[in-house]
N, C-alpha and C positions, 0 to 999 in steps of 0.2 A: 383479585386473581386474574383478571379476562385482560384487564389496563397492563399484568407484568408477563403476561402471555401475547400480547400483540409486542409489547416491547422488546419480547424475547426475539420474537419471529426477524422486527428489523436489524436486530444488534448481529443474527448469528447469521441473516442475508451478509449485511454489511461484512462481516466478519470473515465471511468469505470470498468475497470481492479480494477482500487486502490478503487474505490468506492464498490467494489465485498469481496478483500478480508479487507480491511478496519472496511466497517460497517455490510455486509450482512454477512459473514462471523460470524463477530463477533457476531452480534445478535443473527444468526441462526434464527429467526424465526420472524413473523408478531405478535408485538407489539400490547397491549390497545391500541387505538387512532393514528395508522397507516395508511397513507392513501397513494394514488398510485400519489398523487402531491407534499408530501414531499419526498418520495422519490426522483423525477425526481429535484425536487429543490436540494436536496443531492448530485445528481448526480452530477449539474452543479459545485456545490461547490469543487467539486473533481476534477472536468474539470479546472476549474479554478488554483487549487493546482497542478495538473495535467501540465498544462503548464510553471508553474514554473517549475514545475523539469524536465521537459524535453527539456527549453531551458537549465538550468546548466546542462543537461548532454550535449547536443549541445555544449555552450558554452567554458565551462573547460571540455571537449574533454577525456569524462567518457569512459573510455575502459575495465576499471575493475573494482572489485568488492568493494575495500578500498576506492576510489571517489566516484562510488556510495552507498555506504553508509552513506556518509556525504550527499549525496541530497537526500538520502531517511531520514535522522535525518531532514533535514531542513524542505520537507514535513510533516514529523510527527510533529515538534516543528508549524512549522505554522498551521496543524490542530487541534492542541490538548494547543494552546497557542496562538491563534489568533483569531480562529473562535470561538473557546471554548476555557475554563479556567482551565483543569484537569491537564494541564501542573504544576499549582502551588501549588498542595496536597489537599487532605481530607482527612476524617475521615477514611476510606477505603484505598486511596493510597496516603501515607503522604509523604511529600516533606524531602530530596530530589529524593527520590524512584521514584515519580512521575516525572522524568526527562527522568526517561528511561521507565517502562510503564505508557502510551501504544505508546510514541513519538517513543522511540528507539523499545522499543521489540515488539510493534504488527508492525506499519506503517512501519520503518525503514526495520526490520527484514525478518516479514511473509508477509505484501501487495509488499515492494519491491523487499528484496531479494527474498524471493519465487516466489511471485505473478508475479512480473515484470520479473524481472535477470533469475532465473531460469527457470522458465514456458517460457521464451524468446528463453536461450539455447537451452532446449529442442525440441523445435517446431521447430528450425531454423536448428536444427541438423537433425531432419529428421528422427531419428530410432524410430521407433513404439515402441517397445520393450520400450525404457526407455521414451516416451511419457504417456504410459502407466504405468509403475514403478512411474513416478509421480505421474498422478492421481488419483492412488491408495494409495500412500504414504499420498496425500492434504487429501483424502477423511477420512483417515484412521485419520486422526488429526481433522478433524471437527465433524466427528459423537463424537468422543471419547468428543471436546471442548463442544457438544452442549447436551454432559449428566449432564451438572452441571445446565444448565438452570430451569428446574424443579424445582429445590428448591426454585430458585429467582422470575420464572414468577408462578408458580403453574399449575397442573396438567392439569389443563381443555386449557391451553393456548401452551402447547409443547407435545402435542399424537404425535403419529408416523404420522396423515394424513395432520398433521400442519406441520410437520418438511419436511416430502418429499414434498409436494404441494410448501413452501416456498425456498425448495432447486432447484427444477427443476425451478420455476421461473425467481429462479434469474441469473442459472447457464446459460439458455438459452443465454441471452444477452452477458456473458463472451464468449461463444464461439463465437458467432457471432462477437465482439471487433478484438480477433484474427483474425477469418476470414480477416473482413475488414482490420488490418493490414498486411497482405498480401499480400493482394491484390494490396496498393497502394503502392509507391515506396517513400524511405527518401528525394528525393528530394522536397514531401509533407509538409517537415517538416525544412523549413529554416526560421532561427530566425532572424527579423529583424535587425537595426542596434540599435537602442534606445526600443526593445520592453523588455529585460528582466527591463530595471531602471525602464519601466514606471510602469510595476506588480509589481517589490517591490515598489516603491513608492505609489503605491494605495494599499499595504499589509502596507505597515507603517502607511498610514493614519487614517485605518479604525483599525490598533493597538492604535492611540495615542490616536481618538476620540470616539473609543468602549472599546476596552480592559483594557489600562489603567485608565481611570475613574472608573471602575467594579472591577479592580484589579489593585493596584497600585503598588502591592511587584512585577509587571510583569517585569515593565520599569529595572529593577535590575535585573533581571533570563535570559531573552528571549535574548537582543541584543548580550551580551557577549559570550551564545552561539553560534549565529549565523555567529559573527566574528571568533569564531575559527574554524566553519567549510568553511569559508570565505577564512583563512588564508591556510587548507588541498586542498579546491579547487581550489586555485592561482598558489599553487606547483605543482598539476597535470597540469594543463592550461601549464604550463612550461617545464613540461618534459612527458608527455603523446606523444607517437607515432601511436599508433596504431587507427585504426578507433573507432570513437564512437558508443553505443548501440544502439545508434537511427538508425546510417548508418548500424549495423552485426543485428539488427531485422527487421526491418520496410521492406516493400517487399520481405523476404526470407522467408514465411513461406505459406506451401499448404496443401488445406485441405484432404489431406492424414493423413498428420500429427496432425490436429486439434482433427482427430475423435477419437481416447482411451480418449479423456478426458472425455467422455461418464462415462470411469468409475471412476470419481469423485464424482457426485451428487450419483451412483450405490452404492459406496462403503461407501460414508457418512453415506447413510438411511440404509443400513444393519448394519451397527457399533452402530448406534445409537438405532434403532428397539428395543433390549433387555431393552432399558432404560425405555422405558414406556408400555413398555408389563410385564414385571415382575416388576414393580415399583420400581427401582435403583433410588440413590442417587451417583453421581459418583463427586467426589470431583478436578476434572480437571482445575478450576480456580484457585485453589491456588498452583495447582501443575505446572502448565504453568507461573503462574507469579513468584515462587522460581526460575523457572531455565531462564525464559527470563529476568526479570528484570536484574539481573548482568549481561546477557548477553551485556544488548545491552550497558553498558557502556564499557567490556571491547572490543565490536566493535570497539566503537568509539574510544576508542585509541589506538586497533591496526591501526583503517585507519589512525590518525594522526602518528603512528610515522614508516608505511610504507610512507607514503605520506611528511613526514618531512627528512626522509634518503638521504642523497646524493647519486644517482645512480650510479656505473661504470659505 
């Protein structure tokens, strides 16, 4: 019980790392019909997503940056193509665009690379200085992402006392996440012998007997991706030497280091402030999703065809 209770503690840190820059991020602010128990349900769901990808990075022995971005594609594809259906286009983000936002270019991208990979290094590394260069940089990209809101939710729902109140909320629990990975040690985090088939086996089931009935064009989209990052992650499993992310973050990081992140939620609400003090319409959603969307496909195949190369 003690070994599935420390495992717990990383899975539902983790879990809210990606659930931070994921949905609250994305949101930026408290929703019509918000309430403080879908969140915590949200959470879990992330927890849950959350231990998928942290046993393939455990398992196929993720040391860089080209492996994990195939387990942050698979998180994205399973959140955004399992649990929900945005994976398969709308009228807003038409298929096949919708392969890469928001699977590849938010999840993959900004919750893992940034949120996870990055914000990891940085903490683990230890210099203030570019702990700080981050949080300033994140903060700098969320007030500017959370100027286009206004138009979508309207004025009375994103003022400046909505936006900081729902930023420092959230940001709170992020640092505390860190904290507590910390503090505990990666030996917190060993994945059983049969537990990653038994997560995808109950992620397939609850695809065959939820998702593809709602969406049947899925059973065609979804698997085939998921075996080609199947096929990148086998080849790392193969020739990866170096320690995995779980083992160079998990316990190396103190809160010396945690504390510039302060100027994250600092720098968001100052960036943003102008947007609804002078009544700005800032057009930052179509201009994040011109340059992510391509992004995150030509991600993905730079990690396949580092990951597909024969190494000296």
């Amino acid at each position: 019980m003690r070994r599935w209770a420390q495992k717990l503690v990383v899975v539902m840190a983790t879990g809210y790392i990606l659930f931070f820059y994921s949905e609250r991020m994305f949101w930026s602010f408290l929703r019509p019909g918000d309430r403080l128990a879908g969140f915590v349900l949200t959470w879990v769901v992330y927890s849950l997503l959350a231990w998928v990808f942290l046993l393939l990075v455990r398992e196929c022995r993720i040391g860089a940056f080209a492996a994990l971005f195939l387990a942050g594609a698979v998180y994205g594809w399973l959140a955004e193509g399992v649990v929900v259906d945005t994976m398969y286009g709308n009228a807003d983000n038409p298929f096949p665009a919708s392969i890469s936002f928001t699977g590849l270019a938010w999840h993959a991208l900004i919750s893992v690379g940034v949120g996870w990979y990055w914000q990891g290094r940085v903490l683990t590394a230890g210099n203030v200085k570019k702990v700080a260069l981050f949080a300033v940089t994140v903060g700098l990209g969320w007030g500017l992402w959370a100027g286009w809101w206004p138009a979508e939710l309207g004025r009375e729902f994103t003022s400046l006392a909505a936006f900081a109140g729902h930023t420092v909320a959230v940001f709170v629990p992020l640092l505390l996440a860190w904290l507590v990975l910390g503090r505990v040690g990666p030996e917190w985090f060993r994945p059983g012998r049969f537990e990653l088939p038994v997560l995808l086996a109950v992620v397939a089931l609850f695809f065959l007997a939820v998702r593809v009935p709602a969406t049947p064009r899925c059973i065609l989209i979804l698997p085939p991706l998921l075996l080609v990052c199947a096929y990148g992650l086998r080849r790392n499993h193969r020739q990866e030497q170096r320690p995995d992310l779980v083992e160079a973050f998990v316990g190396h990081i103190r809160l010396r280091s945690c504390l510039p992140l302060l100027f994250m939620p600092l720098t968001a609400i100052a960036v943003y402030a102008p947007v609804p003090i002078w009544g700005l319409t800032v057009p930052t959603n179509w201009v994040l999703y011109v340059v992510t969307m391509p992004l995150g496909f030509i991600f993905l195949i730079r990690s396949l065809w580092v990951l597909h190369r024969v190494r000296r």
